[in-house]
Structures are given as C-alpha cells and as structure tokens.
N, C-alpha and C positions, 0 to 999 in steps of 0.2 A: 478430394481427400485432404488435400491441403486447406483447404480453409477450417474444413470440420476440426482438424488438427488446431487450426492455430485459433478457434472460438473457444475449443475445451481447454488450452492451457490457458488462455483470458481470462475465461471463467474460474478458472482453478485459484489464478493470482489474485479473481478478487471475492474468491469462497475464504480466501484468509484470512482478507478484512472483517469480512462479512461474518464470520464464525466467532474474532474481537469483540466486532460491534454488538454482537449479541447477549454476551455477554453482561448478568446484571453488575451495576457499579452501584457503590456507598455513596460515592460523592457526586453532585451536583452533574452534571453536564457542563459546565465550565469549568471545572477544575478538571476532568475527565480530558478536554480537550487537550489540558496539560502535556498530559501523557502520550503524545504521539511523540517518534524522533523526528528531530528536524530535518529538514528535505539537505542540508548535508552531513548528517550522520544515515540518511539512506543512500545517498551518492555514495561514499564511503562503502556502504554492503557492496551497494552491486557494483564497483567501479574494481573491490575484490576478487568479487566471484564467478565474476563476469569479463573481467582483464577489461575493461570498455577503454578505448582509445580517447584521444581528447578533443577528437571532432563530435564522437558517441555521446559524451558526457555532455557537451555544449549543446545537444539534440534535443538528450534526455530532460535535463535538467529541468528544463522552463514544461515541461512533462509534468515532472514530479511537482513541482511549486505549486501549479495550477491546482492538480487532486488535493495535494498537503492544505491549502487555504481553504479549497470547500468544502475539505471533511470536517477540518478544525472549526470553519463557520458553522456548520451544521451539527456539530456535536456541543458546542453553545446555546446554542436555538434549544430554549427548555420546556416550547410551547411543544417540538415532537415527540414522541416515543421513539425508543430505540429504533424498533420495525421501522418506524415513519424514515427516520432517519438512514436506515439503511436501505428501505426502498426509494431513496431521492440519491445516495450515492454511488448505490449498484452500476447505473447504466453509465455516469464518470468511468468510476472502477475499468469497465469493461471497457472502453473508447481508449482509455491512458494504456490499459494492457497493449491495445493492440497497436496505439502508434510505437511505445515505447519496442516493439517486436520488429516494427519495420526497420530499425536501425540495429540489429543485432544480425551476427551473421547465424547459420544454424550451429555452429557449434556453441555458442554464448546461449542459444536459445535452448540447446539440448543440456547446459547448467543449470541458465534458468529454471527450465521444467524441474531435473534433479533437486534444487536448492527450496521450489516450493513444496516437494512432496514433506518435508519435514518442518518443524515450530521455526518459526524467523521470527520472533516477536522487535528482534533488531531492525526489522524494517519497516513491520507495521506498528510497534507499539502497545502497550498495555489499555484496552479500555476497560479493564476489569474494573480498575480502581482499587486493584490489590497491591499496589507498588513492585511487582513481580515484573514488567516488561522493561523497555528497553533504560539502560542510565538516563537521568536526565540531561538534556544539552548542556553544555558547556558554552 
C-alpha cells in the first residue's frame, strides 16, 4: 500500500510538470527554457511549505539541480517536440519525486501531497511562454 501510495504522489508531482510542458509556447524552446525558477527560488517553496531542516535541504538540493539542468537542457534541444521532450523527462521527474520523499518525514509528505493538489507554477515554472509563471530569477 505504501508504495502504491508513494508512486501516485511521484506521479502526481510530476503530472504538474508534465501538464507545463504541454503546454503550446510562442517562443522558441530556448527562450522557453528561460522560464523555469531557479533551483533556489524552488528551495525557497518547498524549504516554506515544507519547514525542511538544513540537513533536508543539503539532501534535496543536488536533487533539484540535477532535474532543473536536464529539463532546462532538453527544452533547448529544438530538434524535439514537446511530447518528445516530455517523454525523455517523465521517468527523471518520477526517480527526483521519489528520492526527494525519502528525506521527508510523513508529515512534510502529507503538505507535499496537499501543496500539489493545487497550481504551484512557483515551483515548476511557466512553459507556456505566456509570461504568467513564476518571477524571473533575481
């Protein structure tokens, strides 16, 4: 039961990218890449939402870096389609969810859930290319 559980919020955390990425854009796929936050303005979300300690965050972190550079590499890459593209980042997605869960206690994980059930574009980003997601880095 427990795993069942913790593959369907995986997958839930990365049906949000994945519903982004879908998303048509106007501009290029390089400039598209733009528009993700940086991996510390998502530390930042979930360091909030999540209360993560600073052994959590030094866990997470090299976590997030990892997904943040090969989504952003692959949403440059203008040889793919979106699909293409999201079916090369899916099975990342799913592997980050589920280490990122192994350092959470269950209460941080039962936010978690909470906190995806609604729009986060603060954490994953605008790839609409509508200028509607998250500010740009600073």
């Amino acid at each position: 039961m427990n795993r069942v559980r913790l593959l369907l919020i995986a997958t839930m955390l990365m049906a949000a990218l994945a519903v982004l990425a879908q998303q048509k854009s106007t501009k290029p796929a390089s400039e598209a890449a733009g528009n993700f936050p940086s991996v510390d303005a998502q530390m930042k979300v979930l360091i909030e939402k999540l209360d993560l300690t600073a052994e959590q965050q030094s866990k997470i972190r090299p976590i997030m870096l990892e997904l943040h550079d090969y989504t952003v590499k692959l949403m440059q890459d203008e040889s793919l389609s979106q699909q293409e593209r999201l079916a090369e980042v899916r099975p990342r997605r799913m592997e980050a969810g589920k280490k990122i869960r192994e350092f959470l206690t269950e209460d941080q994980k039962t936010k978690l859930n909470a906190y995806l059930q609604g729009l986060h574009r603060e954490l994953h980003g605008d790839l609409s290319g509508d200028g509607a997601g998250a500010p740009p880095p600073k």
